[in-house]
C-alpha positions, 0 to 999 in steps of 0.5 A: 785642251793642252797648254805647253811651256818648253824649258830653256833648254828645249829638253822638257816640256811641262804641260798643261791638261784641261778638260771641260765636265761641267757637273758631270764629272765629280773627278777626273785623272789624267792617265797615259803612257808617261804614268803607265795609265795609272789614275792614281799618278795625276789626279786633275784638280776642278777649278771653279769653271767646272773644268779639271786640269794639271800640269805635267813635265815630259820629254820633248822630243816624242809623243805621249799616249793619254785619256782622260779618265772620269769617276773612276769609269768614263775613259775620255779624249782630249778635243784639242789633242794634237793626234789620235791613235787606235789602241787595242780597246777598238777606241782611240787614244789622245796624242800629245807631241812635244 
């Protein structure tokens, strides 16, 4: 699910990322092409309803490439992503537009 806060000045958009695990997954990353898919850059917190989540600013104005990716080896897409492009893998990325 994507949560999106826009500043006054219409310039930046922060926004939140939230995907459902249950107890599947004991960690998740946010990664996309504003971290250079790096699962490092934005680890996802687990709130206590099972879900991972974390905000992020980005520019509007643009799409974003993301994944979610779970303990380290389960890539996963956003259910609720406002698009979805083929990547070079032969699977899909999530789009973000802000």
């Amino acid at each position: 699910m994507l949560r999106k806060t826009y500043s006054k000045t219409g310039r930046s958009c922060r926004v939140t990322f939230d995907v459902p695990t249950g107890d599947n997954a004991k960690t998740a990353s946010l990664c996309g092409e504003f971290n250079e898919w790096n699962p490092a850059v934005h680890p996802m917190k687990r709130r206590k309803n099972g879900r991972h989540s974390t905000t992020v600013s980005l520019d509007a104005g643009r799409s974003y490439r993301f994944r979610y990716l779970l303990d380290d080896q389960h890539w996963e897409n956003d259910l609720e992503a406002d698009g979805y492009e083929p990547n070079g893998f032969g699977t899909e990325d999530s789009l973000v537009r802000v």
